[in-house]
C-alpha positions as CSV (number, residue, x, y, z in Angstrom):
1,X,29.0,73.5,-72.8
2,X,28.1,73.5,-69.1
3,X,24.8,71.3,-68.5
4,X,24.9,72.0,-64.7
5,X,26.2,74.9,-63.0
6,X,26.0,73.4,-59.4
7,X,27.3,76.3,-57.6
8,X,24.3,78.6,-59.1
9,X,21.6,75.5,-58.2
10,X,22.4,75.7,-54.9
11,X,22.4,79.4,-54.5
12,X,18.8,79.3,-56.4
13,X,17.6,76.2,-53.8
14,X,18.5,78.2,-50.9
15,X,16.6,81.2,-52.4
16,X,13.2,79.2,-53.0
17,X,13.9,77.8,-49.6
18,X,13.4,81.1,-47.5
19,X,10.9,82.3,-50.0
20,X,8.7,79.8,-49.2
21,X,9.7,80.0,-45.6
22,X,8.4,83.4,-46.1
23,X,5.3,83.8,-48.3
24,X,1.7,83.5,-46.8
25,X,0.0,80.2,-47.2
26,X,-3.5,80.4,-48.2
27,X,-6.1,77.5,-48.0
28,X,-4.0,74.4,-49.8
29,X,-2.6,74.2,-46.6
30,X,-5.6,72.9,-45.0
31,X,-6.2,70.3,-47.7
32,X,-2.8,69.0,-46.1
33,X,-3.2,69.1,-42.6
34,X,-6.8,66.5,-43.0
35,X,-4.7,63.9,-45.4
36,X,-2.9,61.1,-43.7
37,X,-0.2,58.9,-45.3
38,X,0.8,55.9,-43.1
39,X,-0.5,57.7,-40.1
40,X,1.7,60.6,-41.3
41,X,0.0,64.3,-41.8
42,X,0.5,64.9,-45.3
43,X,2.1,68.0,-44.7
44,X,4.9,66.8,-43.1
45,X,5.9,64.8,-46.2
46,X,5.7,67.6,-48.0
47,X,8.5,69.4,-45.6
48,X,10.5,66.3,-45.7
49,X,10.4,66.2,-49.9
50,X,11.4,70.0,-49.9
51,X,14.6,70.1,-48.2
52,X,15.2,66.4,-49.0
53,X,17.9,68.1,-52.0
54,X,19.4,70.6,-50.0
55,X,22.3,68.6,-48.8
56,X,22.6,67.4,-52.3
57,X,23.0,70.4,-53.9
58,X,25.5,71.6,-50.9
59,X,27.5,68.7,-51.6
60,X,27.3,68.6,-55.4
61,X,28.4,72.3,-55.3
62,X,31.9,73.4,-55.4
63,X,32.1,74.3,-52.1
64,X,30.9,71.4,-50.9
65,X,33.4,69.4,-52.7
66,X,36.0,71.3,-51.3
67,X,34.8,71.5,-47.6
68,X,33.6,68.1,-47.7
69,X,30.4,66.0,-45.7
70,X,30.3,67.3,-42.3
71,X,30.3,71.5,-42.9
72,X,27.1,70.5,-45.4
73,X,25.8,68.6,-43.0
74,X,25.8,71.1,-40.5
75,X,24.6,74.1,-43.0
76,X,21.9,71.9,-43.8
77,X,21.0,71.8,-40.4
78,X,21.2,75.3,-39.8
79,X,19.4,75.9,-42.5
80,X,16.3,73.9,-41.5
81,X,16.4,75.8,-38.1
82,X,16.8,79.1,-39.4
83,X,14.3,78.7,-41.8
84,X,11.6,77.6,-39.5
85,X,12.6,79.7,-36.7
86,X,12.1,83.2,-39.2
87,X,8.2,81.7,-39.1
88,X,7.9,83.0,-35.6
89,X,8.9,86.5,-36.4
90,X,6.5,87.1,-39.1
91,X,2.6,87.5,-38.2
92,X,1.4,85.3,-41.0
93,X,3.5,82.5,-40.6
94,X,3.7,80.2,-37.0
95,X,6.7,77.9,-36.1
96,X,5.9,74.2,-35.8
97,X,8.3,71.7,-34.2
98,X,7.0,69.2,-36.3
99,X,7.4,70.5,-39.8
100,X,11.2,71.2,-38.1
101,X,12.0,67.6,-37.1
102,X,10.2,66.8,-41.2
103,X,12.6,69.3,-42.7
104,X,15.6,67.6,-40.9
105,X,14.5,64.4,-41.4
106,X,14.0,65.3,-45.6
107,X,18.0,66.2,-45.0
108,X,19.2,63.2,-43.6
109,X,17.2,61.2,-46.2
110,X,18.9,63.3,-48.8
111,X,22.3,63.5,-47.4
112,X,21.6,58.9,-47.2
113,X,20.4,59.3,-51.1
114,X,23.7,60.8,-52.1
115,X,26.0,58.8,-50.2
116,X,24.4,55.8,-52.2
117,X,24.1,57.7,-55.3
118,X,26.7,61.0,-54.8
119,X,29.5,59.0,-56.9
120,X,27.4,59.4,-60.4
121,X,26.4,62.3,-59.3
122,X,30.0,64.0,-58.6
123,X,31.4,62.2,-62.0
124,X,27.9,64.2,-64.0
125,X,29.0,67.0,-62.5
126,X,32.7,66.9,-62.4
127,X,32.7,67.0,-66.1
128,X,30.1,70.0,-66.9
129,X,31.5,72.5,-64.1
């Protein structure tokens, strides 16, 4: 029996990715934009913590077993720009350099989590795709 389908996990992430890209915010948001962690807008560690599995999931998936680090590295990347870059298009929504350089920062600190974790992670998952 397959535990963990990685190929349909990442198709999934990337979906609740641009959905929340796209749906309106309503007042939580302001709860995050007055809290402060380390001198760091709350917010921002949110944005970090959401996209910090993307490269994870890219890499755990079959595709990114078979095109390796780099190509995941730089979907990841465009990802994160994309993403952020749709908020300007739609009226509800603004674009935020910031909450970009959090989202690419979330990647690199997931992309550093797998390359110190990835080799339990590819043997998990080696054996249930």
């Amino acid at each position: 029996m397959k535990i963990l389908h990685t190929n349909r996990l990442a198709g999934l992430y990337l979906l609740m990715l641009l959905t929340a890209a796209l749906i309106p915010i309503g007042n939580e948001t302001q709860m995050l934009l007055s809290n402060f962690t380390l001198h760091i807008r709350a917010d921002y560690l949110v944005h970090a913590l959401i996209y910090l599995p993307l490269p994870v999931v890219l890499l755990l998936s079959r595709w990114g077993r078979r095109v390796g680090w780099m190509p995941v590295i730089l979907l990841s990347m465009t990802v994160v720009v994309l993403f952020e870059t749709v908020q300007m298009l739609i009226p509800y929504r603004s674009f935020n350099i910031n909450d970009l350089i959090a989202n690419g920062i979330g990647v690199l600190i997931g992309l550093l989590l797998f390359v110190f974790f990835g080799s339990r992670l590819l043997k998990i998952t080696a054996s249930t795709d």
